[in-house]
C-alpha positions as CSV (number, residue, x, y, z in Angstrom):
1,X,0.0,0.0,0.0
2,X,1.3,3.5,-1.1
3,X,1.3,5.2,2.0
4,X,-1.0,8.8,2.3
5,X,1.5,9.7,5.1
6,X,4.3,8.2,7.1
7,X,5.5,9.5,9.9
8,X,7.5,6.7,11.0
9,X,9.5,6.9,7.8
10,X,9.9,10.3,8.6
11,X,11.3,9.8,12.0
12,X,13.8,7.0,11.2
13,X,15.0,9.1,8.8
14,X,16.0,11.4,11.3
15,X,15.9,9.5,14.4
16,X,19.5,9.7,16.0
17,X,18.9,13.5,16.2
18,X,15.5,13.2,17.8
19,X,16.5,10.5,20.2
20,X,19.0,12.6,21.4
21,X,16.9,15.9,22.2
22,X,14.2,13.5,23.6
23,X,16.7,11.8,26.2
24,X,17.9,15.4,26.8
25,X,14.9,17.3,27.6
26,X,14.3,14.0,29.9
27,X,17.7,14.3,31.7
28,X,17.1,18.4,32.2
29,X,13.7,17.6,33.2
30,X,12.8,20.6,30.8
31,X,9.0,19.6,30.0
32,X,7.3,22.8,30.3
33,X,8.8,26.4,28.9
34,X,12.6,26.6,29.5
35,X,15.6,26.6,26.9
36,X,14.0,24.1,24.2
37,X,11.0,26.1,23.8
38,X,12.5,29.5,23.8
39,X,14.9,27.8,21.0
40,X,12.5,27.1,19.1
41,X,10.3,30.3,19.2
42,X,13.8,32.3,18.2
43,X,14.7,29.9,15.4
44,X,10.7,29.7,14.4
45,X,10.4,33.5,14.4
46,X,13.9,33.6,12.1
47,X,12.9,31.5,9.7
48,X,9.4,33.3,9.0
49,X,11.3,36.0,9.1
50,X,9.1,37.7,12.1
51,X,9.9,39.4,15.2
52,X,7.8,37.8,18.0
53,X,7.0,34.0,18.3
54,X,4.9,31.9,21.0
55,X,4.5,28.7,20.9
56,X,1.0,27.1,22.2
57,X,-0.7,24.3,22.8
58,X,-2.1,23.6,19.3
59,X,-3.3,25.2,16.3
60,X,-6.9,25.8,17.5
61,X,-5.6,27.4,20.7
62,X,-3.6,29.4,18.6
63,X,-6.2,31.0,16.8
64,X,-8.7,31.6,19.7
65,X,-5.7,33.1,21.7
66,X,-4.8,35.8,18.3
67,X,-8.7,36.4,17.9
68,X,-8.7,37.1,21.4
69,X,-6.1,39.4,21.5
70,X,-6.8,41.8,18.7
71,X,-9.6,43.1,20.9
72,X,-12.6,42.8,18.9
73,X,-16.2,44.2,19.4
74,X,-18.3,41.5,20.9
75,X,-20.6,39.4,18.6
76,X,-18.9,41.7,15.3
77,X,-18.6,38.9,12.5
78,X,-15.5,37.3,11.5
79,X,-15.5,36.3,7.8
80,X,-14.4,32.8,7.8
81,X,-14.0,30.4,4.5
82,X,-16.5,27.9,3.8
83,X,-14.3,25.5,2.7
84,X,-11.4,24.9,5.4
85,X,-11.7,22.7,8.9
86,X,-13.7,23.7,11.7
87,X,-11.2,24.7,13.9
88,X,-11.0,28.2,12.0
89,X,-14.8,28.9,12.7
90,X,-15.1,27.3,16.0
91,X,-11.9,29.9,17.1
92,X,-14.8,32.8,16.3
93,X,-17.6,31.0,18.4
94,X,-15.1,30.8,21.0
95,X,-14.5,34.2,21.4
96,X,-18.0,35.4,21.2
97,X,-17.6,37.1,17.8
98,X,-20.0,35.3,14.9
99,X,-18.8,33.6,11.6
100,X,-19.7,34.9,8.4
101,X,-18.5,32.3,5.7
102,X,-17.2,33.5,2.5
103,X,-17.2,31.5,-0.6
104,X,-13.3,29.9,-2.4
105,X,-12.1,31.1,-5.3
106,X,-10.2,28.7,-8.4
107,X,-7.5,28.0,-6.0
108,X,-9.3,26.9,-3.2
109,X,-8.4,30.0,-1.2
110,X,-10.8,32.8,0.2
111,X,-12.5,34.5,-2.4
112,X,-11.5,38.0,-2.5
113,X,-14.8,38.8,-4.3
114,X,-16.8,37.1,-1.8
115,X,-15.3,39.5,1.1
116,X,-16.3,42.5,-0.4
117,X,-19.8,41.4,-1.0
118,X,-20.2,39.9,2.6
119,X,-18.5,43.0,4.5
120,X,-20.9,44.4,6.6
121,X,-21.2,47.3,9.2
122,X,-20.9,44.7,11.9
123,X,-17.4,42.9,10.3
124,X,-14.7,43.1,11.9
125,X,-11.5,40.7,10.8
126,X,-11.1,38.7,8.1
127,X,-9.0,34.8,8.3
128,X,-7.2,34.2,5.3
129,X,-6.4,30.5,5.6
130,X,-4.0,29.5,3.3
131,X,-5.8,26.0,2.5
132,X,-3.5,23.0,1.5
133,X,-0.4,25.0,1.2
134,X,-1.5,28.0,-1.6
135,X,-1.0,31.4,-0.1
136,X,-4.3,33.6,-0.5
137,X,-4.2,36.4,-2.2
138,X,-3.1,38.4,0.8
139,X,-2.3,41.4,-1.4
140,X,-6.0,42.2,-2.2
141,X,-7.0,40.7,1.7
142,X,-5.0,43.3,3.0
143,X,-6.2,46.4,0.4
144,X,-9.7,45.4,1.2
145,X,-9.0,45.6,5.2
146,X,-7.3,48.9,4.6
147,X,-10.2,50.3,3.0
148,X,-13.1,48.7,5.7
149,X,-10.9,49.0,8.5
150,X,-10.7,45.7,9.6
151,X,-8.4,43.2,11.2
152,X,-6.5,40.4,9.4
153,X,-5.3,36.9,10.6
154,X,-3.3,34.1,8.6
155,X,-4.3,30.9,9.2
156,X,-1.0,29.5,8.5
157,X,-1.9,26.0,9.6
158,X,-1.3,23.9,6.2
159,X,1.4,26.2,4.7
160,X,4.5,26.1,6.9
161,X,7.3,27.9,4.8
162,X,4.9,28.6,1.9
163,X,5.5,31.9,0.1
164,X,4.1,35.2,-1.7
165,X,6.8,37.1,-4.2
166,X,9.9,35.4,-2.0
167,X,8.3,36.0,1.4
168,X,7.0,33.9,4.2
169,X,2.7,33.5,5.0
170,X,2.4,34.5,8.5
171,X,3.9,38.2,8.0
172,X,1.2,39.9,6.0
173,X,-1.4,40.2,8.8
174,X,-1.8,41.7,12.4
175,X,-1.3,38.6,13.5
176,X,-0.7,34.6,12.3
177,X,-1.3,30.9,13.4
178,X,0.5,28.1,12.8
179,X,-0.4,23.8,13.7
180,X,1.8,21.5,14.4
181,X,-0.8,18.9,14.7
182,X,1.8,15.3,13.5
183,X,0.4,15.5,10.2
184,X,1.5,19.1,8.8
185,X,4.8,20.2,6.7
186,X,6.1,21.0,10.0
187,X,4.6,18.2,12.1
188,X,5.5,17.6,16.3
189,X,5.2,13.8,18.0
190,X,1.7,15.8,19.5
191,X,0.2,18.8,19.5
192,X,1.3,22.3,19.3
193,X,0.4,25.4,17.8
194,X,2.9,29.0,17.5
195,X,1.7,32.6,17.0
196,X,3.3,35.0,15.3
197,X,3.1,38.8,15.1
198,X,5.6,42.0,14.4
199,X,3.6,43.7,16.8
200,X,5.6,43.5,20.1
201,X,3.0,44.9,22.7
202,X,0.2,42.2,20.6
203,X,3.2,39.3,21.7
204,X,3.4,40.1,24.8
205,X,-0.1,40.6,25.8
206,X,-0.7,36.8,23.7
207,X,2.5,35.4,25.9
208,X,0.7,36.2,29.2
209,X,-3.0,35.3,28.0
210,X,-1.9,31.6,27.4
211,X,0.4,31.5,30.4
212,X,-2.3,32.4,32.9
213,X,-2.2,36.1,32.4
214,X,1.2,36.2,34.5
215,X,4.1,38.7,33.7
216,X,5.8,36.6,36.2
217,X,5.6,33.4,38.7
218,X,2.3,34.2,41.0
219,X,1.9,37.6,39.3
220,X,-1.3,37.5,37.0
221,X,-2.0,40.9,35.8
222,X,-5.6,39.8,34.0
223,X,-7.1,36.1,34.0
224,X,-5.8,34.2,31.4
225,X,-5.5,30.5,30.5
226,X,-3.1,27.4,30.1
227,X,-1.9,27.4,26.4
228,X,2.1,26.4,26.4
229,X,4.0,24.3,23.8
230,X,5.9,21.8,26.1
231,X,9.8,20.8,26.1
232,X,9.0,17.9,24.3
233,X,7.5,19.2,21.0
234,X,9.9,21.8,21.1
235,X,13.0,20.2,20.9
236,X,10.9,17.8,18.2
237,X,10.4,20.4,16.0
238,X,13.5,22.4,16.5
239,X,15.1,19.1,14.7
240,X,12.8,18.9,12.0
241,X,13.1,22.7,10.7
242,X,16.2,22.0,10.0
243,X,14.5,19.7,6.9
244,X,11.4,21.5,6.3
245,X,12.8,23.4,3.0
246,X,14.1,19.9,2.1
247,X,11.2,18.2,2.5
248,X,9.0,21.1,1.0
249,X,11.8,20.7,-2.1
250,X,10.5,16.8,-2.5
251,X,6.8,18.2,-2.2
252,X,6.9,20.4,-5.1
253,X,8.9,17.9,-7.3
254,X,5.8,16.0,-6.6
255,X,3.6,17.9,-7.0
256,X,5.6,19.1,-11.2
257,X,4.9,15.1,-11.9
258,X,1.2,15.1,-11.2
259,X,0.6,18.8,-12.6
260,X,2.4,17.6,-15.6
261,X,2.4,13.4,-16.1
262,X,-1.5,13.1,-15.2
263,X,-3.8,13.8,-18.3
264,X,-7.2,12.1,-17.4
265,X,-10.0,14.0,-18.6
266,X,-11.8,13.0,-15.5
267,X,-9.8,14.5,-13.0
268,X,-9.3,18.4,-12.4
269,X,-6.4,19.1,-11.4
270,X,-5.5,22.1,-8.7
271,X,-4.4,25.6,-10.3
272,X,-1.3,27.4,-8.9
273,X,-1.0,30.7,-8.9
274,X,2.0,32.8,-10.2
275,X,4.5,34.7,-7.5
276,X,3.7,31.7,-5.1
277,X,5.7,29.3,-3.6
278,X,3.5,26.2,-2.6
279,X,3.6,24.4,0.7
280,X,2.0,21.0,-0.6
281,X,0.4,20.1,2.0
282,X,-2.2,18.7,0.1
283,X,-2.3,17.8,-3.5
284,X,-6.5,18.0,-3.8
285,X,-7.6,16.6,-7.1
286,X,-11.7,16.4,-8.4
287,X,-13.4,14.0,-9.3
288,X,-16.8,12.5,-10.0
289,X,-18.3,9.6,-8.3
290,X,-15.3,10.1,-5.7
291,X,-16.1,6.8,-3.5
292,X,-15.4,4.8,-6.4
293,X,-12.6,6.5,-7.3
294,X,-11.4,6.3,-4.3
295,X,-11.9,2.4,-4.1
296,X,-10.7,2.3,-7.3
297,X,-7.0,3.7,-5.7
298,X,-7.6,1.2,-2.7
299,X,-7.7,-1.4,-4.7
300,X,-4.8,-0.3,-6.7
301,X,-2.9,-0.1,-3.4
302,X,-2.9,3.6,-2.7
303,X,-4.0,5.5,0.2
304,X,-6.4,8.9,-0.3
305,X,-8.4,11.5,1.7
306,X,-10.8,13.9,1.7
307,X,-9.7,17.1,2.1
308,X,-13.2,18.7,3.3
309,X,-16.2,16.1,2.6
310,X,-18.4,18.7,3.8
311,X,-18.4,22.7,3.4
312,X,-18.2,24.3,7.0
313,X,-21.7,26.2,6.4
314,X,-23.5,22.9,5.4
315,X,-22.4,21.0,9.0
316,X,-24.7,20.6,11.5
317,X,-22.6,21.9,13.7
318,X,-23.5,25.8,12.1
319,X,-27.2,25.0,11.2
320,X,-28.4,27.6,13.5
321,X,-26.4,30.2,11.3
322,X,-29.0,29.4,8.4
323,X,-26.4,30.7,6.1
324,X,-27.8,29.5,2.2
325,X,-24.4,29.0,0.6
326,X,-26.2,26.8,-2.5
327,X,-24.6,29.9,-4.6
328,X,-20.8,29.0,-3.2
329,X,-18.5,27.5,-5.6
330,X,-17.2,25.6,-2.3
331,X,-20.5,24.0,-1.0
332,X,-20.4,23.1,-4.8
333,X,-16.9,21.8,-5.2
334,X,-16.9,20.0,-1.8
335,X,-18.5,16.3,-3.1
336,X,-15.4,16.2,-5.4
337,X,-12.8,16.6,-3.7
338,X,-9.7,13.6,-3.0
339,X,-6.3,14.4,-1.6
340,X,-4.0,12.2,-3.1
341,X,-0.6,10.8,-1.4
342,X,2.0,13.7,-1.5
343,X,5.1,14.1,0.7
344,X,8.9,13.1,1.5
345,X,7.8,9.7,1.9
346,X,7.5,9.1,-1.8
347,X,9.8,7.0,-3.7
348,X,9.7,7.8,-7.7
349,X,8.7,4.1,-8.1
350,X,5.7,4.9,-5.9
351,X,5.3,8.4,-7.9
352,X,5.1,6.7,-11.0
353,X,2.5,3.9,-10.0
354,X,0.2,6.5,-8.9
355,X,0.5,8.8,-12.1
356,X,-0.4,5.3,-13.7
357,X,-3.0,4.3,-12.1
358,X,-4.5,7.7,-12.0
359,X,-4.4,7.8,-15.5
360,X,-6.0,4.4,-16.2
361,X,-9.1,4.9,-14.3
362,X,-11.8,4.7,-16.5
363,X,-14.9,6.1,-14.3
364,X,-16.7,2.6,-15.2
């Protein structure tokens, strides 16, 4: 079976250097904040290529913590896009602001369009998540905010070291989110999340907020909560930055085969756009009839996913919003959709079976 993911390859590749930080943050007994983690943040915050880094307790945290501390007028709406995963919109709920889902545009990001024509009086920040590694367009995100006023967060979950015109996501809002749930780019041996900002009073204020709203030991300035990336993860992922461009290399040379070697008529293949520099973290194909396609692979021996069965509007979970997105290309879109295997992992041999079989399938 052609693997959609393996993490085990991952780590033997490069298990001598995680052994060692594991046995070390063991022997210093480091297992929550000290050297590791502040490492990380610093060598995190270089690479991106921002000022102020904090690590968290996941990717979700990280968002409801950057919502949280931009301030924002209670119950104002937060446009959200209809086609990512939950945790984006379930950030908003959490922080008593309301979603307003916006519709995806040919590269599966958030429709600039779409913003303008769901900006209301009451809106407040937009999330730009840059879904399976694209960037959005965070050129025209960032003209629209200027000219409404309004706040801007990356959702930089699925696109660690993914680029605009030579520059890192996570510095073109007021403040960014990243995961480091096991199965991103950048992946810890857990959870863990990291926010990022330029803005150094914004950093500080987020540091406290997820360390119990403490400047120091015992002395909590405002109530806060318990957010912290731990030791652990930190050393973790410390070792494996070192390989993400490497790793992102192998995803893109991926990526040229499929864009280039599959030519069924029955699959769509994703659009990139140009001045980018793709993360990968999903290669997302359409197709019709996608459970027998999908069978179809499994029998072939290849792994797949769906990368989201369901637009977020359409979920029970937001009924209550009675949002009608029948006129959204993504609640459209959303019964197509199969992410095929992509990543390090693959050997060409593997590559090549799945650009085969892809292209033999018949749709009968």
């Amino acid at each position: 079976m052609i693997k959609f993911l393996d993490l085990k390859k991952q780590y033997l590749e490069i298990k001598d250097e995680v052994d060692e930080v594991i046995f070390d943050v063991i022997e210093n007994s480091a297992f929550v904040g000290g050297k590791y983690v502040e490492e990380f943040e610093k060598n995190f915050a270089n690479y991106i290529g921002v000022k102020n880094s904090i690590g968290v307790g996941n990717g979700t945290d990280a968002l409801e913590i950057a919502l949280w501390s931009l301030n924002l007028p209670k119950e104002s709406e937060v446009l959200v896009p209809a086609n990512t995963f939950i945790a984006t919109a379930e950030a908003v709920s959490r922080n008593g602001l309301k979603v307003k889902f916006v519709d995806s545009n040919k590269y599966y990001q958030i429709n600039t369009k779409s913003i303008e024509e769901n900006i209301t009086e009451n809106t407040s920040t937009i999330i730009a998540v840059h879904l399976y590694g694209h960037p959005a367009n965070m050129r025209q995100i960032n003209e629209i905010a200027k000219k409404h006023n309004l706040k801007v967060i990356e959702d930089c979950a699925q696109a660690h070291g993914a680029m605009i015109e030579g520059r890192k996501v996570g510095i073109f809002s007021d403040v960014a989110t990243f995961s480091f749930y096991p199965g991103k780019n950048l992946g810890a041996y857990g959870d863990g999340g990291m926010i990022i900002t330029d803005n150094d009073e914004l950093a500080k204020k987020i540091r406290m907020y997820s360390n119990h709203g403490r400047s120091d030991k015992y002395m909590h300035e405002f109530e806060g909560r318990n957010s912290r990336l731990d030791g652990m993860q930190a050393a973790i992922l410390n070792v494996k930055l070192k390989y993400l461009d490497k790793w992102l290399e192998k995803r893109n040379y991926v990526a040229k085969r499929y864009l280039s070697e599959i030519k069924n008529p029955l699959i769509k293949l994703p659009k990139v756009a140009d001045n980018i520099y793709h993360a990968w973290h999903l290669f997302v194909i359409q197709v019709e009839n996608r459970d027998k396609f999908r069978e179809y692979l499994t029998k072939n021996g290849i792994q797949s996913g769906i990368h989201y069965p369901i637009a977020l509007p359409k979920l029970k979970a937001y009924e209550y919003l009675k949002f009608d997105c029948t006129k959204f290309k993504a609640c459209r879109e959303d019964k197509y959709l199969v992410s095929i295997p992509i990543g390090e992992h693959l050997k060409n041999s593997e590559i090549d079976t799945i650009i085969d079989v892809i292209n033999s399938y018949k749709g009968e």
